[in-house]
C-alpha positions, 0 to 999 in steps of 0.5 A: 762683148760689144753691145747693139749700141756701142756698135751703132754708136762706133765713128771708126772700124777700130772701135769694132774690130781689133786691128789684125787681117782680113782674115781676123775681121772676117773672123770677127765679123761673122761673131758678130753676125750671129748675133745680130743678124735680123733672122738669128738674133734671140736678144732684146734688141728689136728687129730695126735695131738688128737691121742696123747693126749689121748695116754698120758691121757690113761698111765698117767691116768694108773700111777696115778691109780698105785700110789694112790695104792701105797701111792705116788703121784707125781707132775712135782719137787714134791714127796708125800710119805705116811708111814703106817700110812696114814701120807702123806709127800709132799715136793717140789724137785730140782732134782731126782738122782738115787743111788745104794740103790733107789733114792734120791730127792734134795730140798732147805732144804732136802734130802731125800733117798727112798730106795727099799724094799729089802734094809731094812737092809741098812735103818735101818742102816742109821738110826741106825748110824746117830741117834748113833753119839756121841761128846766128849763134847759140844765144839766138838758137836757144831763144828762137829755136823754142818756137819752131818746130822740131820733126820727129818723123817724115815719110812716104806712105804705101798707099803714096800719102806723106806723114810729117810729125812734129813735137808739140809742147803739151800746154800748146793749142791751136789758134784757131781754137782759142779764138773759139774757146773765147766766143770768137775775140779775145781781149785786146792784151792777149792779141797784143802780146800775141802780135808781139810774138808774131812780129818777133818771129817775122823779124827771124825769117827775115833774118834767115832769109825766108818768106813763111808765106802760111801764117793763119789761125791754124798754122800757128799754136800759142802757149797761154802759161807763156806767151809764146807763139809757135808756126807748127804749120804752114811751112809747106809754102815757105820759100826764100825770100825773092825767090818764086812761091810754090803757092800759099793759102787762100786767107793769105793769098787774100791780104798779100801785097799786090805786087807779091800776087803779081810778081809770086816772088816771096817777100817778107811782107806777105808775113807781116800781112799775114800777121795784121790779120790774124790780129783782125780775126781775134781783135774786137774792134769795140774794146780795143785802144784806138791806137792798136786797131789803126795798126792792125787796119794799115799796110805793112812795112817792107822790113821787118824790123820797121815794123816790129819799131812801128808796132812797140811804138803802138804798144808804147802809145796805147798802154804805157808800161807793159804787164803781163796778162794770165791768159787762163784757158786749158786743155779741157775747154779745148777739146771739150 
């Protein structure tokens, strides 16, 4: 039986009440008004405290009407998502982080991106684009097909939202959060290895034939064990490449080439940009080879494979024979 402190300490109507109708929450509700109404309660919590409650049992009783409405039910770290169908998709989540399109759920072994109804567009492209990825041959899809993303599951909500799930390995994170765990600049060996893979990846597109047109610290997951790099995110704007763009994120917006602004025909440089300044975000630029920060600092090449030589020569210039670095960070320090 729920206490007057688990109750005002509860962030989701879950942790309240136990998903069912609104007949049950109603049931639920009025349990647990009689004993913590001002008026009726006979414990030691003190009056203010009672007054509390049930202004808390009275909105998360509202939410939880409003959600069942909707076909969502959420738990403190679990989502429920139901389709138009009636299936129900419930997964347990590390953390929530809103993005330009919705927001987006980390769990141990998924990703899932639940867009806003007026980004249709957006999702079906998502779709559209990584259900498309093609492979030279078997020796190519089994390198490259490690780092992108697989969809579990795709669709429509009733309240008009779009669920896109993607399986995520278990030993993978957030950029973004591991720039985080690191105090805001990792150390000039990890951004180098991770440059390499991003340069490896724009090196695929372009092969492929698209522009990703969404690489940020929040699109991409990394794999510390093995330096792998992963575009989870983001593929909501990726297009062919000299096709139009349907839009892209401010921070990438922000370092695109003039003539792609002008022009919004996707161009593989808008990658490799994109790139450089994931490079600029994680690097310190006190404690890093000369030769790797006037890398980061210049424009891009055209193609891919231009600047994927440009870049090897860079390594090759500012460390001679390359080494791998343990990058030691885990799933704790993540989500802590």
């Amino acid at each position: 039986m729920l206490t007057a402190e688990e109750i005002l300490s509860a962030k989701k109507c879950g942790d309240i009440f136990r998903r069912g109708s609104k007949e049950d929450i109603t049931l639920e509700y009025r349990q647990l008004a009689k004993r913590f109404h001002p008026d009726l309660h006979k414990g030691s919590a003190s009056y203010d405290v009672c007054v509390a409650v049930m202004a808390k049992l009275n909105e998360f009783r509202d939410c939880a009407f409003s959600m069942i409405e909707r076909g969502l039910w959420e738990e403190s770290n679990i989502i429920e998502i139901r389709d138009t169908h009636g299936k129900r998709y419930r997964g347990r989540y590390l953390k929530s982080v809103p993005f330009e399109l919705g927001v987006s759920y980390i769990g141990a072994n998924t990703v899932t991106y639940l867009f806003d109804p007026k980004y249709e567009q957006f999702f079906s492209n998502a779709v559209q684009q990584i259900s498309g990825l093609r492979y030279a041959d078997k020796e190519m899809e089994k390198e490259i097909s490690r780092y992108m993303p697989h969809i579990l599951y795709h669709f429509k909500t009733p309240e008009d939202k779009y669920c896109l799930i993607i399986k995520k390995p278990q030993d993978v994170f957030m950029l973004s959060d591991v720039q985080r765990v690191f105090g805001g600049k990792l150390p000039d060996r990890h951004v180098a290895w991770i440059i390499s893979r991003l340069n490896n990846l724009c090196c695929y597109f372009s092969y492929h034939g698209i522009a990703h047109n969404g690489l940020t610290l929040n699109t991409c997951f990394i794999s510390p064990s093995y330096h792998m790099i992963l575009p989870l995110g983001g593929w909501w704007y990726a297009t062919k490449i000299g096709e139009r763009m349907i839009g892209t994120s401010k921070v990438v917006y922000d370092v695109m080439p003039v003539k792609v602004k002008s022009t919004k025909l996707s161009s593989i440089t808008t990658d490799l940009e994109a790139s450089k300044l994931i490079g600029r975000q994680l690097i310190d630029p006190g404690s890093v080879p000369k030769q790797i920060l006037d890398y980061l600092n210049e424009g891009s090449s055209s193609k891919a494979t231009a600047e994927f030589s440009k870049w090897n020569s860079t390594l090759d210039s500012a460390y001679g024979k390359r080494q791998f670095v343990e990058m030691k960070i885990s799933e704790s320090e993540i989500y802590q």
